[in-house]
C-alpha positions as CSV (number, residue, x, y, z in Angstrom):
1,X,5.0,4.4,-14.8
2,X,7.8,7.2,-14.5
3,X,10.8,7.5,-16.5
4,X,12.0,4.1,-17.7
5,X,15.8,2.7,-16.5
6,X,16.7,-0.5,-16.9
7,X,19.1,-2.6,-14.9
8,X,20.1,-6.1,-14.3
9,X,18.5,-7.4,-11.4
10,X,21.2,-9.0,-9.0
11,X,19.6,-12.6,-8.1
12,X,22.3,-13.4,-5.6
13,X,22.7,-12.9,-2.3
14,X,26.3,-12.5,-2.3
15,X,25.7,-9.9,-5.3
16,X,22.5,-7.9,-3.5
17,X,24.6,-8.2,-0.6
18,X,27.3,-5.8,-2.1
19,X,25.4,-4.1,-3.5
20,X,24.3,-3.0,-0.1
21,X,27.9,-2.8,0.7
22,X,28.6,0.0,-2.0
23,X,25.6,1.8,-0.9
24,X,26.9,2.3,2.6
25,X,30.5,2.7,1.7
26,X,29.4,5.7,-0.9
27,X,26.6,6.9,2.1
28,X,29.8,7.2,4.1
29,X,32.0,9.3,1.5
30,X,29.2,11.2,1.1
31,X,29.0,12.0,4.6
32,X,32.9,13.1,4.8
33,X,32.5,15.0,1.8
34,X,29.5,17.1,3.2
35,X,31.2,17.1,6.8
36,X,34.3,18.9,5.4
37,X,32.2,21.3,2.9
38,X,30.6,22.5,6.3
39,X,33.7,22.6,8.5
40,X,35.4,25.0,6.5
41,X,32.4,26.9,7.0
42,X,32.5,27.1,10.4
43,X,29.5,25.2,10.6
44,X,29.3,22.8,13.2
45,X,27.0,20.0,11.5
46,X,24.9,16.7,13.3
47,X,25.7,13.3,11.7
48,X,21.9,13.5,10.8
49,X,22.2,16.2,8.8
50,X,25.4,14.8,7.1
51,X,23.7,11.5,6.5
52,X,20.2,13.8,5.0
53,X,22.3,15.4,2.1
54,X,20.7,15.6,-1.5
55,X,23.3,13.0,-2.7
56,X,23.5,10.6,0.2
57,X,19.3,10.3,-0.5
58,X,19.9,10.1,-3.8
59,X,22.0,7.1,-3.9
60,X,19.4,5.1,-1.2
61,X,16.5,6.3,-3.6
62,X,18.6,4.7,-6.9
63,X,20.5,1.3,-4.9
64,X,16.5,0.4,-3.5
65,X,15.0,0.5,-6.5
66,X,17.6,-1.4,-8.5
67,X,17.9,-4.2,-5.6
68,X,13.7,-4.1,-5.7
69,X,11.9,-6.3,-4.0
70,X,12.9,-6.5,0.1
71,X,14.3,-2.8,0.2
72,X,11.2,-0.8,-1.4
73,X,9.1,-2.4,0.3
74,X,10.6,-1.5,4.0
75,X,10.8,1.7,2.5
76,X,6.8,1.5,1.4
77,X,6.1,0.2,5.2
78,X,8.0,3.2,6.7
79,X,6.4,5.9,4.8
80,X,2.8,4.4,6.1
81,X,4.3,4.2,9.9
82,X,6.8,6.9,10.2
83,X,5.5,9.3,6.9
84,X,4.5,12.0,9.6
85,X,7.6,12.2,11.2
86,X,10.4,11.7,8.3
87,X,12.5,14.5,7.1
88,X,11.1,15.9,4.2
89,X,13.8,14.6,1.6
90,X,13.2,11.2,3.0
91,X,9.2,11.3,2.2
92,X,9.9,12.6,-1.1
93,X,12.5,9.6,-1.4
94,X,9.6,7.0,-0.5
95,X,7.6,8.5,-2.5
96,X,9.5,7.5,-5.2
97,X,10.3,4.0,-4.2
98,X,6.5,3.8,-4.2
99,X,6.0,5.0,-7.7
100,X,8.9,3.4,-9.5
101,X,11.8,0.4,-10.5
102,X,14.3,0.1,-12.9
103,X,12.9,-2.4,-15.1
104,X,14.9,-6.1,-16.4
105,X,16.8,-5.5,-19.6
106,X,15.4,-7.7,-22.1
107,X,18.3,-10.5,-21.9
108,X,17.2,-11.4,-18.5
109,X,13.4,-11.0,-19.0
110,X,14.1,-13.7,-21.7
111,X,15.9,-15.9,-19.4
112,X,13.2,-16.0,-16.7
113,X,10.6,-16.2,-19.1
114,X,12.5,-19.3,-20.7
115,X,13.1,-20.7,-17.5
116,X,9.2,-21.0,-16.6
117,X,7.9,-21.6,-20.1
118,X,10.2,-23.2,-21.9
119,X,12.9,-22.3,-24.6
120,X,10.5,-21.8,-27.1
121,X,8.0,-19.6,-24.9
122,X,7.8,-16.9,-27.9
123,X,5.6,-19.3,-30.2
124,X,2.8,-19.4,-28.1
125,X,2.3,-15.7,-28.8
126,X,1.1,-13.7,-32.0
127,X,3.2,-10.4,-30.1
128,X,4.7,-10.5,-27.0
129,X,6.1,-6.1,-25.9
130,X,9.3,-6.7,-24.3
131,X,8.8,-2.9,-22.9
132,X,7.2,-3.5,-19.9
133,X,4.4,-1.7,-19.3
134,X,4.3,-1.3,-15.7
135,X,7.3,-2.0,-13.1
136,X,7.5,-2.0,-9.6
137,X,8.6,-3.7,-6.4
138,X,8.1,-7.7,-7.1
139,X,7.7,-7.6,-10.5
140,X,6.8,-6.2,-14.1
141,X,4.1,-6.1,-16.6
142,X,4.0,-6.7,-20.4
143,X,1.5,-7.3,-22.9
144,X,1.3,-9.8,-25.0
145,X,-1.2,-11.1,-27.8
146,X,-2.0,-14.9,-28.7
147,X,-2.8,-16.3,-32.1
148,X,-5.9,-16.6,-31.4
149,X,-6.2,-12.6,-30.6
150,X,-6.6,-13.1,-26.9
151,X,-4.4,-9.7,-25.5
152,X,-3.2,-10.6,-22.1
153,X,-1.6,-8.9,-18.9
154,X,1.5,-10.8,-18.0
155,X,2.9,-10.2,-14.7
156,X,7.1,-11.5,-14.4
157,X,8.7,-11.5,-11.2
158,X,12.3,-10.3,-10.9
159,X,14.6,-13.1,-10.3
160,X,16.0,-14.0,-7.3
161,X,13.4,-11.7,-4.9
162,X,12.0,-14.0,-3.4
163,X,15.1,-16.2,-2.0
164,X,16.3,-13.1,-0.6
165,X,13.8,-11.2,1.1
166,X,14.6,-12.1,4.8
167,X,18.6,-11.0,4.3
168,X,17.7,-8.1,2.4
169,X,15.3,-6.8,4.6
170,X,17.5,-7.2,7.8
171,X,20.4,-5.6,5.1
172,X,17.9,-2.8,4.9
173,X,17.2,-2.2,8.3
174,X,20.8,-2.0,9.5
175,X,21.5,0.2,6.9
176,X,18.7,3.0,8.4
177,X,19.7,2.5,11.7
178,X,23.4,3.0,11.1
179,X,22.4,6.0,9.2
180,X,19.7,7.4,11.3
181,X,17.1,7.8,8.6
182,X,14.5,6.8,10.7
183,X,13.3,8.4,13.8
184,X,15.3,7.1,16.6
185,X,12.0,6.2,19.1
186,X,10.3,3.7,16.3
187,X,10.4,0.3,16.9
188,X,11.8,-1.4,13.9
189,X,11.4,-5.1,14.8
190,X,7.2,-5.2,14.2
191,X,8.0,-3.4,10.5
192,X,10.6,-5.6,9.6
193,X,8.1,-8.7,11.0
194,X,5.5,-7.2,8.7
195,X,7.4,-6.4,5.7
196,X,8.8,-10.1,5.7
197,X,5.0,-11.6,5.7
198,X,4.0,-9.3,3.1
199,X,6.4,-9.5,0.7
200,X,6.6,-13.1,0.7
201,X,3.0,-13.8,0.6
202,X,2.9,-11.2,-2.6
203,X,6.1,-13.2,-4.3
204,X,3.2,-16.2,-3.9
205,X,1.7,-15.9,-7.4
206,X,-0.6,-18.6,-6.4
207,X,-1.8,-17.1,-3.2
208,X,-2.5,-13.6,-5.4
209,X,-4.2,-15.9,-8.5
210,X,-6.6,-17.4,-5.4
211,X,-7.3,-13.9,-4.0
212,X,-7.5,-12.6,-7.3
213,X,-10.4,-15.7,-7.8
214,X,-12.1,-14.5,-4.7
215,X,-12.5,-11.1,-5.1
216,X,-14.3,-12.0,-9.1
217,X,-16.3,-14.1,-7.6
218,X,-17.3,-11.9,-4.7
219,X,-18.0,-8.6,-7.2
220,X,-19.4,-10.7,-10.1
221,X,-22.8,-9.0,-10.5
222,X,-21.1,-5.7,-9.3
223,X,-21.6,-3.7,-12.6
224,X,-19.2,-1.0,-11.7
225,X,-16.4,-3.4,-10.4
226,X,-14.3,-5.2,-12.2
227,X,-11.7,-8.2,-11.6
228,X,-9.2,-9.6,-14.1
229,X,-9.3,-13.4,-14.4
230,X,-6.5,-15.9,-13.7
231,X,-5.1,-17.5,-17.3
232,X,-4.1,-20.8,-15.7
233,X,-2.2,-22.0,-18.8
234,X,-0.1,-19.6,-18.7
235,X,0.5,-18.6,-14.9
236,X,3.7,-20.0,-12.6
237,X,5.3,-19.7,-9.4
238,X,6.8,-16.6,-11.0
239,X,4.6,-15.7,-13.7
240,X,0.8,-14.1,-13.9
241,X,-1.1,-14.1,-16.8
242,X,-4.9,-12.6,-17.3
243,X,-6.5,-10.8,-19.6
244,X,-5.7,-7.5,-21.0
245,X,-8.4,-4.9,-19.5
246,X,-8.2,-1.2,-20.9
247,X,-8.9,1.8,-19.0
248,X,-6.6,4.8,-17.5
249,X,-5.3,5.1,-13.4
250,X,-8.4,6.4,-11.7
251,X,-6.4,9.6,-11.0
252,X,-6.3,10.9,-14.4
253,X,-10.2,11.5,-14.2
254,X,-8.6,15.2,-13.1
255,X,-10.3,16.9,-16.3
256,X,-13.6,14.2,-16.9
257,X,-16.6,15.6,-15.6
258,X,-17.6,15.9,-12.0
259,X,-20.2,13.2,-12.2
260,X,-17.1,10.6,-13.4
261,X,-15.2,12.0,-10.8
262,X,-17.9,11.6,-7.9
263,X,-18.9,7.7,-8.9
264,X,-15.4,7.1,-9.1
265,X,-14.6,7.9,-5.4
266,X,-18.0,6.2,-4.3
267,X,-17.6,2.8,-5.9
268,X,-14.0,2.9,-4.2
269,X,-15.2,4.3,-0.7
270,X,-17.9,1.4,-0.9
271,X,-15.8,-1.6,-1.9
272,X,-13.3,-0.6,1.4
273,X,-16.3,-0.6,3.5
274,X,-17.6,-4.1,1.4
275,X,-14.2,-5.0,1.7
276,X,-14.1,-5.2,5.7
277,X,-17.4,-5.9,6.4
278,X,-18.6,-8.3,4.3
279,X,-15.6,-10.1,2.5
280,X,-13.4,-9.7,5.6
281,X,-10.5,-9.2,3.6
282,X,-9.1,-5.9,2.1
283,X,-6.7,-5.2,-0.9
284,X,-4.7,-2.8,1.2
285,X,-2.7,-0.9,-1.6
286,X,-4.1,2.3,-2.7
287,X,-1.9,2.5,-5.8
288,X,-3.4,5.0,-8.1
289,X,-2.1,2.4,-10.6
290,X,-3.8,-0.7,-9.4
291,X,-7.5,1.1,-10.4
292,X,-8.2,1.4,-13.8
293,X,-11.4,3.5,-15.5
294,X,-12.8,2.5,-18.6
295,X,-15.0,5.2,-19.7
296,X,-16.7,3.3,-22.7
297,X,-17.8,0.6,-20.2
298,X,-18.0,2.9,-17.1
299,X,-16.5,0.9,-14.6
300,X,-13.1,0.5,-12.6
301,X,-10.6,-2.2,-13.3
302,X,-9.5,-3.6,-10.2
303,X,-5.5,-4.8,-10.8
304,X,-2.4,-6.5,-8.4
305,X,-4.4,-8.3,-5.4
306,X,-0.7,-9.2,-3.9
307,X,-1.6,-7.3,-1.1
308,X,-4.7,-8.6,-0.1
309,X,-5.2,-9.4,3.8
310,X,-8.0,-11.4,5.6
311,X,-9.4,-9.5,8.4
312,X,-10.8,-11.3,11.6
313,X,-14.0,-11.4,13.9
314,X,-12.6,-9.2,16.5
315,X,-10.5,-6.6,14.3
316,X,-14.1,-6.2,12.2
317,X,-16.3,-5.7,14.9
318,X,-14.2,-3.9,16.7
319,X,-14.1,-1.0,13.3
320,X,-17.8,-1.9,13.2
321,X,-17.9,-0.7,16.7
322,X,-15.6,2.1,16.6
323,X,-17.1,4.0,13.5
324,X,-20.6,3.1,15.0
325,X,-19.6,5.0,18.3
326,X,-17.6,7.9,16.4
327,X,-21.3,8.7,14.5
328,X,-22.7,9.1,17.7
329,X,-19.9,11.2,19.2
330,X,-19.6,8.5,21.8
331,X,-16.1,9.2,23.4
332,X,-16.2,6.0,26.0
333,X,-17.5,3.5,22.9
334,X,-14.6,5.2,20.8
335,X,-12.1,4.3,23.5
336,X,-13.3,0.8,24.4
337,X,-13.3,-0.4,20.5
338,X,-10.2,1.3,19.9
339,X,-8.5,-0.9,22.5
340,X,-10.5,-3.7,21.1
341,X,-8.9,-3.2,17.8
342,X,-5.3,-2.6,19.9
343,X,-4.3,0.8,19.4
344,X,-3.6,1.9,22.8
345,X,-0.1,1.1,24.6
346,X,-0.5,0.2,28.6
347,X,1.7,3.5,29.4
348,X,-0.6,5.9,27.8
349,X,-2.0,8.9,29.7
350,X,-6.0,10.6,29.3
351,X,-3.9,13.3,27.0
352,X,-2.7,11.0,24.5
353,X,-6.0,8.7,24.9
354,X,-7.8,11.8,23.6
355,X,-5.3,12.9,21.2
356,X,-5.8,9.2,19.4
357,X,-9.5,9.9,19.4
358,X,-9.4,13.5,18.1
359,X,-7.7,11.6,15.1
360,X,-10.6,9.1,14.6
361,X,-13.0,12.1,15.2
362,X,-11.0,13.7,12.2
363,X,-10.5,10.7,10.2
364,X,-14.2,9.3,10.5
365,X,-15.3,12.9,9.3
366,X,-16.6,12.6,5.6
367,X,-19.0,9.0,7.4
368,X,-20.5,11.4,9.6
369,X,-21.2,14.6,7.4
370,X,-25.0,15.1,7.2
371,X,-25.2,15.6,3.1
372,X,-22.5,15.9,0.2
373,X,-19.1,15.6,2.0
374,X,-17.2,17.9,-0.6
375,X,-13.9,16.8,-0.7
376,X,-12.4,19.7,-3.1
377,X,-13.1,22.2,0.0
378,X,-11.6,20.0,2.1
379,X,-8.1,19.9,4.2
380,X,-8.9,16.8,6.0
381,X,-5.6,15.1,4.6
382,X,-3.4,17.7,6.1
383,X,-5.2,17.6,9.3
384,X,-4.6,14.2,9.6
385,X,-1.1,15.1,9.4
386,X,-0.9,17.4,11.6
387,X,-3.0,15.5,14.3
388,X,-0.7,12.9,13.8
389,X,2.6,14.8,14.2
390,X,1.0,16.3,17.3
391,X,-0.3,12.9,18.7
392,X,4.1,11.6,18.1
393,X,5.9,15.2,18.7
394,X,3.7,17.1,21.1
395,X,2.2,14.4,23.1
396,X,5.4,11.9,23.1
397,X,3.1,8.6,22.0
398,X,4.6,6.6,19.9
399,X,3.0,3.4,19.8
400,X,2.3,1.5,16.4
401,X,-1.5,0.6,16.0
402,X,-1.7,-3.5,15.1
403,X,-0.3,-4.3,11.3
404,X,-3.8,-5.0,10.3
405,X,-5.0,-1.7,11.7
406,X,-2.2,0.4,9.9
407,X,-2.7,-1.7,6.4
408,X,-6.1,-0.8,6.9
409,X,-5.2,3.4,7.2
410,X,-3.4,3.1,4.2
411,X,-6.0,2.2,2.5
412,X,-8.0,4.2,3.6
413,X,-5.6,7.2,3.8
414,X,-4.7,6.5,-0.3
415,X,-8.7,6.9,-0.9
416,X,-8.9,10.4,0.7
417,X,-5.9,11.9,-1.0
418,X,-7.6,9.9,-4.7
419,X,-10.9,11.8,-3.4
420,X,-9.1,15.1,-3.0
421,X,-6.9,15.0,-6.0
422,X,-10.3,14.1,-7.9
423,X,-11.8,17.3,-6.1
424,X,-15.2,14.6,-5.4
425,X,-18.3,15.6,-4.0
426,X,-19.7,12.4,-2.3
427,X,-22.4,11.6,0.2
428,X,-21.0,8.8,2.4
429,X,-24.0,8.1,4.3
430,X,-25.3,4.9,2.4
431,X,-21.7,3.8,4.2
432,X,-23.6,3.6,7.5
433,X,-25.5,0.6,6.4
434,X,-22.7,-1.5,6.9
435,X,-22.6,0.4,10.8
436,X,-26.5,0.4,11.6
437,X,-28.0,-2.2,9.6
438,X,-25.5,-4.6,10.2
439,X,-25.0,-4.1,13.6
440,X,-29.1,-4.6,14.2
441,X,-29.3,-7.7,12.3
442,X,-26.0,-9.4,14.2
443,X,-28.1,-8.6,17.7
444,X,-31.1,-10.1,16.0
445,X,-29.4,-13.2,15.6
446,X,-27.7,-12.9,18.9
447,X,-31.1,-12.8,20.1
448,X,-33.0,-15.3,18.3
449,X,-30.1,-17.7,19.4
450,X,-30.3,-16.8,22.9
451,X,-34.4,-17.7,22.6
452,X,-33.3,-20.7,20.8
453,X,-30.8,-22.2,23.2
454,X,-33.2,-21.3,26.6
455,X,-36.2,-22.9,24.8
């Protein structure tokens, strides 16, 4: 995690609601301040500028992450939606709502910890680190030992998130749209939708220890793969307990050796692809954080399966049918499953059709590289960007694939850049499998039940 602040969390919604309060009141200071600076200047500023200042981002950056919960993770939803089009301050501002929280002091990690354990919650362990060692937008993580030498991950979610994560979000979003941080074309309502769904369902410890279940029982003879088991004792409504598993974020294999590097990236590329295709449900955070290496064991550590989402028949074959036709360079197949899959608005003209697929073509491009896609030479990242920004600036469509569809991108969007940072040479065509092998045994079926049902 990055530097370490702690601060209370406010569990109130009269208290998180002024806290928004102070944030806009200060946003607005800020905003005369800068306007007068630039008057006696001569300069003639927009209110978008005002409201962009170093010190007006500075304090959104610092009041999200205290409130937690609701308000990072809008901001998290925006920067996969809107990240191309943002203002440069304001990425860098996600970006760090992505990667950090101020942490509970220790008097109110004691009290939640009391209220779902019991008083005398302390004698049940050997050691329990009241530093946590991991924070972020629901919750944080100690460690903690048992007497009978059992070392355990033990997940605590901040108090009061929950309750509030419909008032906060709306707080959120009036907040951005009186300020004009986001682009003035997005449609807010299907993000604010989203982030509501998602952050409830990962404040539902139970529904993460069930996924969390799943995905152990669906990689158990997987020797590269790893999941975490659900202490049952131990885990509440509010609290997650499983074993301690060592091992370092997967991108800090920067200096191991290329072979590491390359195994690293495939076993990840390969679970997304098991992920959709065969378990029909993907962990859709690419959190460096949430994949651990463990060199001595050689394998990854799969962590936080909050945001886990089931995927169905129509969304999967429609991928299945869209990656098929992009390895054939089939435009018309390209189009039809996209629209299958519901990226295409009923306003859009041949230009911005093609624009979408030039960005699949792009996108699909390490699936259908004949050999070792080497992603070190590659600047497939920035030229999704820049597809992108031309696809929202140049060609004036702005139309939000389905939430499942842009979960999905992130995902896969967070491998790329782990690929790249890891400079990994992979060869992605045992992927295709899932496309060509697949795909011929569902039409054998489809056949032998035709044969079936006319006998």
């Amino acid at each position: 995690m990055g530097t370490e602040r702690a601060s209370r969390v406010r569990s109130s919604r009269l208290g998180r609601l002024g806290q928004m309060g102070r944030l806009a009141t200060g946003m607005a200071g800020g905003v005369m301040s800068a306007g007068a600076r630039r008057l006696i200047s001569r300069e003639r500023p927009a209110l978008r500028d005002l409201m962009l200042t170093p010190g007006n981002l500075s304090r959104v950056a610092t009041e999200m992450a205290q409130l937690r919960g609701a308000a990072m993770k809008l901001g998290q939803l925006l920067s996969m939606d809107a990240g191309q089009l943002l203002p440069a301050e304001l990425s860098v501002l996600l970006d760090r709502l992505r990667a950090d929280a101020d942490t509970m002091p220790g008097s109110q990690l004691r009290a939640v910890l009391a209220a779902e354990w019991g008083a005398d919650w302390q004698n049940q362990f050997a050691d329990f680190n009241f530093r946590p060692m991991a924070a972020a937008s629901i919750g944080q993580v100690h460690r903690a030992v048992t007497h009978d030498g059992r070392a355990l991950a033990i997940k605590v979610q901040y108090p009061g998130v929950a309750r509030s994560i419909d008032s906060d979000i709306d707080n959120v979003a009036t907040l951005l749209r009186l300020t004009r941080l986001v682009p003035a074309g997005l449609d807010l309502a299907p993000l604010l939708a989203e982030a509501k769904q998602q952050l409830h369902a990962e404040a539902d410890y139970g529904q993460e220890a069930a996924a969390m279940t799943r995905y152990a029982a669906w990689l158990e003879r997987d020797p590269h793969l790893v999941v975490p088991t659900v202490d049952t004792g131990l885990s509440t409504e509010r609290v997650l307990a499983m074993p301690w598993l060592s091992g370092e974020p997967v991108d800090r294999l920067v200096h191991s050796p290329a072979t590491v590097r390359n195994e690293a990236v495939r076993w990840l590329l390969e679970l997304l692809f098991r992920e959709l295709f065969e378990f029909n449900c993907v962990q859709t955070d690419p959190n460096f954080a949430n994949f651990l290496y463990d060199a001595s064991a050689r394998h990854l550590v799969l962590l936080d399966f909050g945001a886990t989402r089931d995927y169905g028949a129509p969304v999967v074959s429609g991928y299945r049918a869209l990656l098929t036709a992009a390895l054939d360079d089939d435009a018309a197949a390209m189009a039809d499953a996209a629209c299958q899959i519901g990226y295409f608005g009923q306003a859009i003209t041949p230009a911005q059709r093609d624009a979408v697929l030039a960005l699949f073509r792009i996108a699909t491009e390490p699936l259908r590289h004949e050999g070792v896609y080497d992603f070190s030479r590659s600047d497939i990242a920035q030229r999704i960007r820049q597809q992108g920004m031309a696809l929202s600036l140049e060609q004036g469509y702005w139309h939000s694939p389905p939430m499942d569809a842009l979960f999905l991108h992130r995902k896969l969007a967070g491998l790329y850049l782990l690929a790249c940072r890891l400079q990994a040479q992979v060869d992605l065509r045992p992927l295709r499998r899932w496309l060509v092998d697949d795909a011929a045994a569902q039409d054998d079926a489809r056949s032998r039940s035709a044969g079936s049902s006319t006998a």
